[in-house]
N, C-alpha and C positions, 0 to 999 in steps of 0.2 A: 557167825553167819553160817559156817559149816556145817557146825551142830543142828541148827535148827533145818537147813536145806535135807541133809539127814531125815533127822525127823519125817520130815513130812515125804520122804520119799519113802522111810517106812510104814506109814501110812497108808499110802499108794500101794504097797504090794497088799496089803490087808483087804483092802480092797479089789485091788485087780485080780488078784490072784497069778493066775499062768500068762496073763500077758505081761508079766514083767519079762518074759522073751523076747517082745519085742523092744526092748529099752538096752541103747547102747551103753557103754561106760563109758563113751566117746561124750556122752551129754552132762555127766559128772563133774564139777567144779575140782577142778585138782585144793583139796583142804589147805593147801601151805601157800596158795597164791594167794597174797593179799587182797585186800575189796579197792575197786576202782575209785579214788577220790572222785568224789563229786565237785565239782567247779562250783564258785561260792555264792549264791542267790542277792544278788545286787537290787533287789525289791525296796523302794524308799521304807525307810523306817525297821529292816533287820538289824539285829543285833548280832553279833561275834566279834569272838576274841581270837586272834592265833596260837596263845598258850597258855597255861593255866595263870601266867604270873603278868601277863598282859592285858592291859586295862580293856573296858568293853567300849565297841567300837559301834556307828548308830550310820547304817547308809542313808546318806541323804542324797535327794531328787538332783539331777540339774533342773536349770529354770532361772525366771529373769526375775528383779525386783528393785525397788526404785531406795538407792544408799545413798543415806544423809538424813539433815532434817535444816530448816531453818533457822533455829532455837541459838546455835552457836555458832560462832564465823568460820570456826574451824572443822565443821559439819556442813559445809556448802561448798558450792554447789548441790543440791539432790540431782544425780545422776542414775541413771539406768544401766543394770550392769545384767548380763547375762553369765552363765555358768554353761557350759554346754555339756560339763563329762560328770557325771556320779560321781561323786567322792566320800570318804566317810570323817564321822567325826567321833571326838571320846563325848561317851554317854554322861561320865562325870570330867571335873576336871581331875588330872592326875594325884594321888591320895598319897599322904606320908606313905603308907606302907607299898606302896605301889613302887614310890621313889627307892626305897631301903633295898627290896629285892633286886633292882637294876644296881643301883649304884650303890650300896654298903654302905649307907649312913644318912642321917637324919637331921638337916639344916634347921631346920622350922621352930619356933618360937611354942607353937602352940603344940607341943608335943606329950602331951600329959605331964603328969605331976602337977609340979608348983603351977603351971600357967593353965592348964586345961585339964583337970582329970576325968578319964575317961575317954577323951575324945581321941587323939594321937594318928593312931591308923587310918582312919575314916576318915579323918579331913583331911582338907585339902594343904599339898606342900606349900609350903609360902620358904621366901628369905632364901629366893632360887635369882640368878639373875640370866638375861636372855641368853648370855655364853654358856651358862650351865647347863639353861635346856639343852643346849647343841651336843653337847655331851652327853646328857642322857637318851637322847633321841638316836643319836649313835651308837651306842650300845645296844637299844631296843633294835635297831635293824640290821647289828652283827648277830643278835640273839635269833631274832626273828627271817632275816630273810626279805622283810619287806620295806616299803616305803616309808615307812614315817615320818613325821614334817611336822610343825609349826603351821595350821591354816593362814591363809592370808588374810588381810583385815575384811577384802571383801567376802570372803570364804564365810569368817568367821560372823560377819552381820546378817548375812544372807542365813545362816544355819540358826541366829538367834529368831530373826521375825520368824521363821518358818511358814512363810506363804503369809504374812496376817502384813499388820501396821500398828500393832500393839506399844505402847510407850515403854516398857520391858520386854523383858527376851520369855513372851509369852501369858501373860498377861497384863493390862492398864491399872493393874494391883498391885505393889509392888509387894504387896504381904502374903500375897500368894506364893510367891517365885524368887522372893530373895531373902538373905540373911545381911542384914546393912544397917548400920546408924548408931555404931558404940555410942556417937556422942551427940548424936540431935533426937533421942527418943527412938530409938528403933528395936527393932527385936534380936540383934547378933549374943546381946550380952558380954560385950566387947571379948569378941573370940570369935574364930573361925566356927564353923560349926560344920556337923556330917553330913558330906555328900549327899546328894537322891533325897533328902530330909523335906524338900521344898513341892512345889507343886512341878513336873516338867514341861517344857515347849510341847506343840503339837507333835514334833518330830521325837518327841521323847529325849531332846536331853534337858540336864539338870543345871542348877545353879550359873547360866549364864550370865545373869544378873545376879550380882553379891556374892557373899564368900568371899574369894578375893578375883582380885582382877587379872587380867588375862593377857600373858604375852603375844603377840600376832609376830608372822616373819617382816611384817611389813616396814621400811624406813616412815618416823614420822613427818606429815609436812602438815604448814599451816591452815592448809584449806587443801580441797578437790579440784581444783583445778587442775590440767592434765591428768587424770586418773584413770587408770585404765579401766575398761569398760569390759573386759571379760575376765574378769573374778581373780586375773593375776596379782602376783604380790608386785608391789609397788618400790622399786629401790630408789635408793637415794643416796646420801653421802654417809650413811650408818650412824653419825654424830648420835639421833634416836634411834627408839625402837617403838613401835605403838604397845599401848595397854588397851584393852577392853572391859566390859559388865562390873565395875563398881566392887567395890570390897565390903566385908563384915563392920567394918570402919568409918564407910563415907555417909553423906548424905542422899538420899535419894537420886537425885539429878546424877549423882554420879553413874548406879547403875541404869539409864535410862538406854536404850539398843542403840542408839547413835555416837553415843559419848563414846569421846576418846580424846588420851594425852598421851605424850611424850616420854619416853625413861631412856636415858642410856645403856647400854646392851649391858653395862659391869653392876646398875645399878639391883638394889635388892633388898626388901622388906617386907616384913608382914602381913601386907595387903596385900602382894605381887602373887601370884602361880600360873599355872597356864592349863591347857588343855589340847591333848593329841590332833592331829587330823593325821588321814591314810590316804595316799593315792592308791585307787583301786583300776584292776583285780590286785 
């Protein structure tokens, strides 16, 4: 920035000539003073990351939208849930190599070689269990400085419809926007498959639907009944933990944007991985 402020100030004398007598040195940027961080543009649908090794982050709107569906007992009530504050969420879910740079090692099944070659880095971490997130989410915010969290279940439904009522997290296709169906005829090729490869939500993120499924901070309960209605996570007796968006694995239905089951926080497999959310600024 220097350099170029330079610049153009000797341009100015080129031009001005003898009225550079009237220009102080008092108006001069001292060269060594760093440039003012700019505060981070919280516009629905930016992108950033806070470091090179930290996954990309997608601001999403607050705003209300109606969670659940009729289809399953354990998706009713349809309740109205509001969000009031901007939050962000991960553009992908968290990638093997995403994982390895935080925490020095590589859990997942489908890591190249014998089970996937090729794929490894790009996909998503699987054979994480919710405790483990805890710990790597801990680490991302002694790294980073910031909030990072597990979105809540409503967080996390709310960021899939994105404004719409789409039977997937983004479109009524599931071939559009997912990677699902090792074993009822679907396109996964029983494996996980890369990131961002799929079509994304309106909000721009990826594979919320398929791939694999998605840990939320939320405790599971049977139904919605008492749920809270402004977008907080939901406790309970921790016995579960919720899952979300369907795996490489399932049948359709699984990743439909309402679905969701039950895992115990220790549990972990193939199917399982998650994706960041950031309390912002």
């Amino acid at each position: 920035m220097g350099h170029f402020l330079f610049q153009k100030l000797g341009l100015s004398a080129t031009i001005l000539g003898s009225m550079l007598l009237f220009c102080s040195s008092e108006t001069l940027a001292d060269p060594a003073t760093p440039p003012v961080q700019q505060p981070m543009q919280l516009t629905a649908g930016t992108v950033f990351r806070d470091c090179a090794d930290c996954p990309e982050m997608v601001v999403i709107p607050a705003g209300s939208f109606d969670m659940g569906s009729n289809k399953n007992n354990n998706e009713q009530p349809i309740h109205h849930v509001t969000i009031s504050k901007t939050f962000s969420m991960g553009k992908t879910e968290v990638t093997q190599g995403q994982w390895k740079l935080i925490m020095g090692n590589n859990p997942s099944l489908f890591r190249g070689g014998l089970f996937k070659s090729g794929c490894g880095d790009t996909c998503p971490v699987e054979r994480i269990s919710w405790d483990d997130v805890h710990e790597f989410v801990q680490k991302l915010n002694d790294k980073t400085g910031k909030e990072y969290r597990l979105p809540s279940e409503a967080e996390w439904e709310y960021a899939c419809r994105a404004g719409g009522q789409q039977e997937y997290c983004g479109s009524d296709h599931i071939d559009d926007v997912a990677w699902y169906g090792a074993f009822v005829k679907g396109n996964s090729g029983k494996s996980t498959n890369p990131v961002a490869t799929k079509q994304a939500n309106a909000w721009g993120l990826y594979d919320m639907s398929g791939n694999v499924f998605e840990w939320v901070e939320d405790s599971y309960h049977d139904n919605y009944d008492g749920a809270p209605t402004d977008g907080s996570v939901w406790e309970g007796d921790g016995a579960e933990r919720v899952i979300r968006g369907g795996s490489w694995q399932g049948d359709p239905l699984y990743a439909r944007a309402a679905f969701r089951l039950g895992f115990k926080p220790t549990d972990l497999g193939e199917i399982i991985g998650f994706r960041l959310a950031r309390t912002l600024p």
